[in-house]
C-alpha positions, 0 to 999 in steps of 0.5 A: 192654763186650762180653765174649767168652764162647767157650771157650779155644783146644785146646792150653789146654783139657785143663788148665782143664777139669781144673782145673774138674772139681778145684775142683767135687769138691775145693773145693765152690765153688758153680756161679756161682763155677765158671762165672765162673772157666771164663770168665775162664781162657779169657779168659786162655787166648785172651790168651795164644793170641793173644800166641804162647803154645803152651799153660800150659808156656809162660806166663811171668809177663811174659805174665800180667802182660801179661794183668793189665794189659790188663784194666785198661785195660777198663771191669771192676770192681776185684772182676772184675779181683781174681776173674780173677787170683784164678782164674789163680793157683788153675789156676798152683798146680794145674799145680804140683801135677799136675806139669804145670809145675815153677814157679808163673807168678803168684807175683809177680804182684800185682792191684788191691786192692779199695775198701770199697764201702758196700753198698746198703740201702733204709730200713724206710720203703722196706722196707714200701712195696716189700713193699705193693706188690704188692697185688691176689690174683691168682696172681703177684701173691701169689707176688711178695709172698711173694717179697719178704717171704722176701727180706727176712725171710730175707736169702738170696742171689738164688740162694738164693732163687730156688733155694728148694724146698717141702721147705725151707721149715717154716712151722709152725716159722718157718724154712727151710733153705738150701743156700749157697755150697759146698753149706753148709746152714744155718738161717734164721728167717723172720718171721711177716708174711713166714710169712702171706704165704708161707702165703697164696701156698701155698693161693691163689697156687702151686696156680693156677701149678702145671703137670704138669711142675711140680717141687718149686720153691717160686716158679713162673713162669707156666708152673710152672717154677721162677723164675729168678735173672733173674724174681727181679731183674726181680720187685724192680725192677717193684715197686720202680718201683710203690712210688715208690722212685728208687733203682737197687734191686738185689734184693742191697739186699733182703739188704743191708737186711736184715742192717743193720736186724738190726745196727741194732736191736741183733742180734749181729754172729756171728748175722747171719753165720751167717744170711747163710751168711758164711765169715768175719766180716769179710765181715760186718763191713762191715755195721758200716760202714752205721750210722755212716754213718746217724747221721751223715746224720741229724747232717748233716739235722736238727742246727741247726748243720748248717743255715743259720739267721739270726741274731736 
């Protein structure tokens, strides 16, 4: 599906940007999150332009209930649909409370509610096949397995990642700071296998990308600039391809795998959300959800029960 990214029509615009500027000084959400909800208010913004709406003091409920509904009727993930009413609900509010509108237009309003979708993991076998895979010296090829050995270590979001800077990173302790969602910092432990590598890509790989313009950015590119979200993904895919893993591999499957594999040798639940950088621990008790599901795979594979044997 085609999505229209061209910004919303004037007599709407002052408000969202207003909106914009609040929820990035006010709420501390991170740059993504402000991004995505400009998109989808000026999503809604030409939505409404086109049905005849002068501007926000005129948005009836009926209007954004037209709106709601017509994304559905789109190819958009439950988790799209539920983020963009959530952002029309948030700019609803703030009009209330500049005084713009004297009534919330979305409070009746209700949105699909999201499944409980099993995030995806790779087993330790494929963990160690992925992180081998990049295996010759050169320059990049040392960055990427100092990359998926973090990633792993680590569990940071792709952002986080890509993000990382040589100040944050202490490898005589064998941790790094991370600066998350909301500009929240916390403490990662990182491994020592994933230390070596990163110690390695240090002396023998990150000097050989380094360019004058070349800034404190952690993994560089190979014109020593730092790595984008989309190198990182791209970075996971190829060497997922060389190591013979036919999953779709995301590199959240990295994070993924990481936070189940704690979980799953004995790691307490409130640790392993205070190193993913989770708010709340029910975004983390989703991991609770992973194991089970093993144990009954493995219950499904190797007992005899499961299993057509004949009869002596």
């Amino acid at each position: 599906m085609r999505t229209d990214h061209s910004r919303a029509p004037g007599a709407f615009a002052h408000e969202i940007e207003g909106f914009i500027a609040f929820i990035g000084l006010e709420r501390g959400l991170s740059e993504n999150t402000i991004a995505a909800y400009r998109r989808d208010l000026d999503q809604a913004a030409k939505y409404f332009s086109a049905h005849g709406v002068a501007d926000w003091r005129a948005v009836s409920a009926a209007h954004a209930a037209g709106w709601i509904h017509s994304l559905t009727s789109s190819r958009y993930a439950v988790t799209s649909l539920s983020r963009k009413l959530s952002a029309l609900r948030m700019l609803a509010r703030n009009l209330v409370r500049e005084k713009t509108r004297d009534d919330d237009f979305t409070a009746l309003l209700t949105g699909p509610k999201p499944g409980r979708k099993m995030p995806q993991t790779l087993s330790e076998a494929e963990i160690v096949r992925l992180v081998s895979a990049p295996v010759a010296s050169d320059p990049l090829s040392l960055r990427d397995r100092a990359l998926l050995e973090l990633f792993y270590s680590s569990g940071l979001r792709v952002s986080e990642l890509a993000a990382i800077t040589l100040q944050q990173i202490n490898l005589d302790q064998g941790f790094l700071r991370v600066f998350g969602k909301g500009a929240k910092e916390r403490v990662v432990p990182v491994g020592s296998k994933a230390c070596d590598a990163l110690a390695v890509y240090l002396s023998g790989g990150r000097p050989s990308l380094v360019r004058p313009h070349t800034g404190s950015q952690f993994f560089l590119n190979h014109r020593g600039r730092g790595i984008s979200r989309v190198a990182l993904w791209m970075i996971v895919k190829k060497h997922a391809r060389r190591a013979g893993i036919t999953k779709n591999v995301k590199p959240h499957a990295l994070r993924h795998s990481f936070a189940t594999h704690l979980l799953t040798g004995g790691a307490d639940l409130r640790a392993i959300q205070e190193m993913l950088g989770h708010a709340s621990i029910s975004t983390t008790q989703i991991y609770t959800a992973v194991e089970p599901q093993r144990l009954v795979d493995h219950h499904d594979k190797f007992h005899p029960r499961n299993r057509d044997l004949k009869v002596p």
